[in-house]
N, C-alpha and C positions, 0 to 999 in steps of 0.2 A: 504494500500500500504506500502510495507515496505521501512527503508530508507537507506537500507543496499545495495550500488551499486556493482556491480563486475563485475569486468573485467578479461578477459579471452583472450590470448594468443595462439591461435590456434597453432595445429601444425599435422603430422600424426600421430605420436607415445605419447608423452608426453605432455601433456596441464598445461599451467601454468594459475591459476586463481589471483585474489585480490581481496579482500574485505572492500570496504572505506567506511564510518559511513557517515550520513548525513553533521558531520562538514569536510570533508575532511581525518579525519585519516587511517590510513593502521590497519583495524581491523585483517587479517590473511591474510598468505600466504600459496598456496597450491601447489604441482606438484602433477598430476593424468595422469595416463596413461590410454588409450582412454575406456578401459572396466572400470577402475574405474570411469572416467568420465562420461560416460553414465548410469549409477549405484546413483552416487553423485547427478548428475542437479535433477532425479524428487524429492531428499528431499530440494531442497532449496525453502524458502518458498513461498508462490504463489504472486504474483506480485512486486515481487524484480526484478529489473533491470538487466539485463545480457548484457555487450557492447562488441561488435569482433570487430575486423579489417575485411572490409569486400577482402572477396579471394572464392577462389574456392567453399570452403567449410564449407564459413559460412551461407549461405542461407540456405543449411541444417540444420546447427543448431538453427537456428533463427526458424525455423517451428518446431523442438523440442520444442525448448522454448517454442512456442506459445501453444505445446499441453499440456505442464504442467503447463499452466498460468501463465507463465515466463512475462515480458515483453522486448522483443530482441532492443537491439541498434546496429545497421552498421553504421562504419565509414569510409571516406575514410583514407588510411594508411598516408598522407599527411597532413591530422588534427589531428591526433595522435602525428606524433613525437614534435612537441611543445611540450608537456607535459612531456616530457622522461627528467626526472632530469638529466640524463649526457648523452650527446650525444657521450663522447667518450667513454663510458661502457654501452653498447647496452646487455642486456642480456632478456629469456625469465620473469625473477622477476621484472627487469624495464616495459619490455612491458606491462606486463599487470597492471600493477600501472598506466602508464602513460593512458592508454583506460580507466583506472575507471576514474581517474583524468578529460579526456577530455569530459566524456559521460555527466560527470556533469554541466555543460557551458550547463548556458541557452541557446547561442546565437550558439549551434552548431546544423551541416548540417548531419541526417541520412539519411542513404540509402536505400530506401523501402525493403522491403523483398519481391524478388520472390516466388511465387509458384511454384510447380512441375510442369504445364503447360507450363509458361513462359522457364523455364529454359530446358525443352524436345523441346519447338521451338528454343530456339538459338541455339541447340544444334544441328540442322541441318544447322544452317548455320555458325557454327563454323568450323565444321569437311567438308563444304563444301571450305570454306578459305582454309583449309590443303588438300586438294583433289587440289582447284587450284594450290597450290604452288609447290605441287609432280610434275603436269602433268607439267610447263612450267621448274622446275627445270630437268624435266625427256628429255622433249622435247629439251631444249638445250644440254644437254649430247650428245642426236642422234647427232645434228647438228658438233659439235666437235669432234664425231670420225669422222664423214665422214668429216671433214675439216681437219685431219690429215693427211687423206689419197687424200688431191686434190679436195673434191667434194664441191662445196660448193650449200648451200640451201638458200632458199629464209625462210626472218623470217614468216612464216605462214603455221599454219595446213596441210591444204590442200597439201602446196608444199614437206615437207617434207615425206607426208604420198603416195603419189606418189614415191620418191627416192626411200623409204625402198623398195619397190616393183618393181619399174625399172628394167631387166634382164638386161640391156647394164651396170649399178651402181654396181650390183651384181656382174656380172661377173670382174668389172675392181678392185676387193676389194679381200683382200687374203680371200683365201677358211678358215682361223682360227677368222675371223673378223666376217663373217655372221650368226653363231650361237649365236653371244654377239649381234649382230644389233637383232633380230629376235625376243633375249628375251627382251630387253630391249623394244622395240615395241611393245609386249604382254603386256607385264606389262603397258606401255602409254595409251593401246586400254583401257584397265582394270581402270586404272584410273579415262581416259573421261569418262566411263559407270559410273563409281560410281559419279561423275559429275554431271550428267545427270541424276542421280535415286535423288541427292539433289534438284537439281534445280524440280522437279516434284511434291516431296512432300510438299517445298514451296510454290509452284505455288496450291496444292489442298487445303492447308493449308491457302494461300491468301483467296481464293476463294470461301470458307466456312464459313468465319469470316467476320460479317457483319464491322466491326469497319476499315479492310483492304480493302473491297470494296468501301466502303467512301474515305477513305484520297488519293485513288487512281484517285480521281474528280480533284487531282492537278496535272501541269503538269509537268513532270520530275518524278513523284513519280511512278514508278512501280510494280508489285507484290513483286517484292523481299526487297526494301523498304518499302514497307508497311507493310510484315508479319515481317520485323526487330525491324522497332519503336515499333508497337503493343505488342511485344514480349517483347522488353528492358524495353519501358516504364511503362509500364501495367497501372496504374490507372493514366491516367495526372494531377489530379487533385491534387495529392502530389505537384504539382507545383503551388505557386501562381498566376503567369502570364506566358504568353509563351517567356518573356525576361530570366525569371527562365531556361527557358527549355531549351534556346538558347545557353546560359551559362552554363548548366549543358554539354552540347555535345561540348563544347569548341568551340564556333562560331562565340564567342566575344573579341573584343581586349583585350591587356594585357593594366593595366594602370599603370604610374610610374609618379603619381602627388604629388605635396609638392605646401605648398605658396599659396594656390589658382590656380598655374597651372596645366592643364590639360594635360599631355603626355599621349598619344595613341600609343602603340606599333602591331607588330600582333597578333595572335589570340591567345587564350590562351594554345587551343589542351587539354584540361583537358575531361574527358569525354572518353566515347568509341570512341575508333580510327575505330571502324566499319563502325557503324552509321553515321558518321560525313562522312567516305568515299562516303556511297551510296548517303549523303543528296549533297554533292561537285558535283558527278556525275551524280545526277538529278540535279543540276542548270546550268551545262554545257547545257544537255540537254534544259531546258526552253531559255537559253540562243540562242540557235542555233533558236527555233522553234519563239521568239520574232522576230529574225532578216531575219527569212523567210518569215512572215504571213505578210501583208500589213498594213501601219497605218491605213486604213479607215475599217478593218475589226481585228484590232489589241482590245485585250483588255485592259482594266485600268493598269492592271500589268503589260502585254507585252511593252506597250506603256511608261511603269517608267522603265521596264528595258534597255529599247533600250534608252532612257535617260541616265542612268547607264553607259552603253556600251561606249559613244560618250564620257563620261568626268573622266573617269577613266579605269585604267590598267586591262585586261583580271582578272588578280585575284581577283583582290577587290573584281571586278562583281559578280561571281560566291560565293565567300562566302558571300558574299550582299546578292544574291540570297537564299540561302542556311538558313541565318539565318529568311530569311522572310518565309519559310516552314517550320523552326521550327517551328516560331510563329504559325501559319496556321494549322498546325498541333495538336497541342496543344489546339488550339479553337474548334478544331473539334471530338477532343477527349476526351477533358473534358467538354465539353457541349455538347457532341452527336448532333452537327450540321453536315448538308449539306452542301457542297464547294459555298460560295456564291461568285460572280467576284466584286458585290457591296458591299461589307459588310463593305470598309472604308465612302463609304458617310453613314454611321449611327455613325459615331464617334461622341465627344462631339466637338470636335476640329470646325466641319466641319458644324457641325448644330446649332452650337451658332450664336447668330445674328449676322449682320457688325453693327460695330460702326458707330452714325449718327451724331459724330463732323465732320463739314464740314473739305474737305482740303485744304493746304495753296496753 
């Protein structure tokens, strides 16, 4: 293994690398532009460490790496700038100093490296995100011209999609207006289709993948979250525990302790703002279905939520909830287990003996 670290600077055109010695020093500096980069990594030599910033485009390189017997480091860009010797001269020669610098920290947090698989499933439910935002940014447009002109719409699909096509709306609208309504409508229909070609391939994509049909045994968790996680997280077992996992999707408080005290802030939000969406919106979800189903047919969980529910504010709940699927998740993914409802009466907690000093 070699003990020559380097960090590297990503960028589109120009790549800035650095090269630091086992004791820390800055053995060279290089700028390569992206053909000479890709020319350069297969002579560096085989199991030297190569550390990015992880972004768009570093998971590609990471699998480069891996095929020249590189070894890749992803970092979050958050653990990196510590190490940037001056924070007010931010330049590409500091970045990649400060990534060799940080890659070297026993005590630091890399970011697994996707595959082409994982990164072709997020990648429909990326572009599915930007399909919703077109259609409700499009949909209100509609709603605003005809509110210009007196008409107003009800906020829902259905209602507006009826107006556009009203003859009595038509006709009360200048004859130079309904060629701009007409397209912009076209374009909305076109949108929800491409929507709906997402939400489909997700759904086959669910339903193919044994690891998605399991974690969907929880409830709140639906195909479109479960082909997420599977996708983001890929191997759970990069996690120690599912407190790791909970934390890595920001689902855990902020802490601001000194002295021995304990401050608890809110959540941390660190992590994919995706992920953490769908796991929020399936515990609303559990939440609803706890406070439908009856206590004498309610489960161990349903029956702690609805506990939850009575002694704290709607939010807590729900990220309560939420971080308890992470964990859930996580056990079930890194152990390739089945959704078990009893799986806390096998704790140690819970099956340790009672104490047999009498009480006072």
């Amino acid at each position: 293994m070699s003990t020559i670290t380097i960090g590297v600077d990503l960028a589109k055109t120009v790549f800035s690398t650095c090269e630091v010695t086992a004791n820390g020093q800055v053995r060279s500096h290089k700028e390569l532009r992206r053909d000479a980069f890709m020319q350069w990594l297969p002579q560096v030599p085989a199991g030297t460490v190569v550390a990015m910033e992880a972004c768009s485009s570093a998971h590609h390189w990471a699998r480069r790496c891996k095929a020249y017997g590189l070894q890749p480091r992803l970092m979050a860009a958050q653990f990196v700038a510590p190490f940037r010797k001056s924070r007010a001269t931010k330049n590409d020669r500091n970045d990649a100093e400060a990534i060799a610098t940080a890659a070297r920290q026993g005590n630091m947090r890399f970011v697994p490296v996707k595959d082409e698989a994982q990164q072709a499933r997020l990648a429909w439910h990326r572009v599915r995100e930007g399909y919703k935002t077109e259609c409700l940014a499009t949909s209100n447009r509609l709603r605003g011209l005809l509110a210009e002109f007196g008409i107003a719409v009800a906020r829902n699909d259905p209602a507006l999609k009826r107006a556009l096509v009203d003859p009595a709306i038509r006709s009360a609208l200048p004859p130079m207006l309904v060629p701009l309504l007409d397209q912009h409508a076209a374009h909305w229909q076109q949108l929800r289709e491409c929507l709906a070609e997402c939400d489909r391939q997700i759904l086959a994509q669910a339903r193919t993948d044994a690891r998605c049909v399991r974690v969907q045994q929880l409830v709140g968790i639906g195909p479109l979250t479960a082909d997420a996680v599977v996708a983001m997280v890929g191997d759970a077992r990069e996690f120690k525990n599912g407190r790791q996992m909970a934390a890595w999707l920001g689902l855990v408080p902020k802490q601001s302790s000194t002295g021995g005290k304990t401050i608890l802030g809110p959540i941390t939000c660190n992590g994919d703002r995706y992920l953490r969406t769908l796991l929020i919106q399936g515990a609303r979800s559990s939440l609803q279905r706890a406070k439908a189903v009856s206590p004498e047919r309610a489960t161990s969980e349903q029956l702690w939520i609805r506990d939850l529910s009575a002694r704290l504010p709607f939010g807590k709940v729900v990220v309560a909830i939420a971080n308890k699927h992470a964990r859930q998740l996580w056990a079930m993914l890194a152990r390739g287990e089945e959704y078990d409802p009893n799986a806390w009466l096998k704790h140690l907690m819970v099956q340790r003996p009672r104490s047999k000093r009498p009480r006072n």
